[in-house]
Steps between C-alpha positions, in 0.01 A plus 500: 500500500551554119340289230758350250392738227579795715793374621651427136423877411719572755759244462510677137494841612807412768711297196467761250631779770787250658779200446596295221406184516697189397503130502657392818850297411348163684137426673266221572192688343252445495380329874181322494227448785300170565178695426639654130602836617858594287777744596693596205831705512437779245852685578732629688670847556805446755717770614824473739629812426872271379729709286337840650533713826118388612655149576320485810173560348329187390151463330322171336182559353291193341181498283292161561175427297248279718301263309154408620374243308216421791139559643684624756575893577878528600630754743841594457650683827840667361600582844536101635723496175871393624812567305770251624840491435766354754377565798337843419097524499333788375139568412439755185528858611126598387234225662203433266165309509400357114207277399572302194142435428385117296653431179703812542868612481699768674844658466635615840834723591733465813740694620727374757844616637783234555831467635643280219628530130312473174657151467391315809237273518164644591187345632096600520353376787116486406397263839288763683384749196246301313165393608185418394158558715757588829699124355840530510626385145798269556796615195868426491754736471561676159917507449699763254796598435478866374822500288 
């Protein structure tokens, strides 16, 4: 497991070496839990290879930051992250344990690989991957558009 300030010294390192990130075209952010917790959509990078001869490779990476305004240490399990869209599920291709410890933030990447095009409606699916003292943390789904 990685304490948040870890964790955003990587987050940094891995931004400053990959994508661009931009606002996504239409979301929902941020989602909210009954206990405070907040998901934010920080942006997207969305690739469907259209216009080029990689059309069948498709990428969507998202950067989150996780409020935790609480007493309450919040474990983030990246791996129990779902990306929807249709009737595709996929979980992010790198699976990662973070604590977001009280009072604290954290920015977190995903990378996930989809079947769709940069302009169809995405979802995060958050029910399983939060969780507080082995507490599931119940949080809808976070919507986007990417462009």
């Amino acid at each position: 497991m990685r304490q948040a300030r870890f964790g955003v010294l990587w987050l940094m390192g891995l931004t400053a070496a990959g994508g661009c990130y931009t606002a996504a075209r239409k979301t929902d952010s941020p989602v909210l839990a009954q206990e405070g917790f907040r998901v934010a959509l920080l942006g997207v990078d969305c690739f469907d290879g259209q216009g080029t001869s990689l059309a069948t490779d498709h990428d969507l990476d998202v950067q989150l930051q996780i409020d935790n305004p609480t007493r309450s240490i919040l474990k983030l399990s990246t791996g129990k992250v779902q990306l929807a869209v249709g009737d595709y599920r996929a979980n992010p291709a790198l699976s990662e344990t973070y604590l977001v410890q009280r009072n604290e933030s954290l920015s977190v990447h995903l990378h996930f690989a989809h079947p769709a095009t940069c302009a169809d409606s995405f979802a995060l699916d958050f029910a399983h991957a939060f969780s507080v003292e082995r507490r599931l943390i119940a949080l809808g789904e976070l919507h986007l558009v990417p462009r």
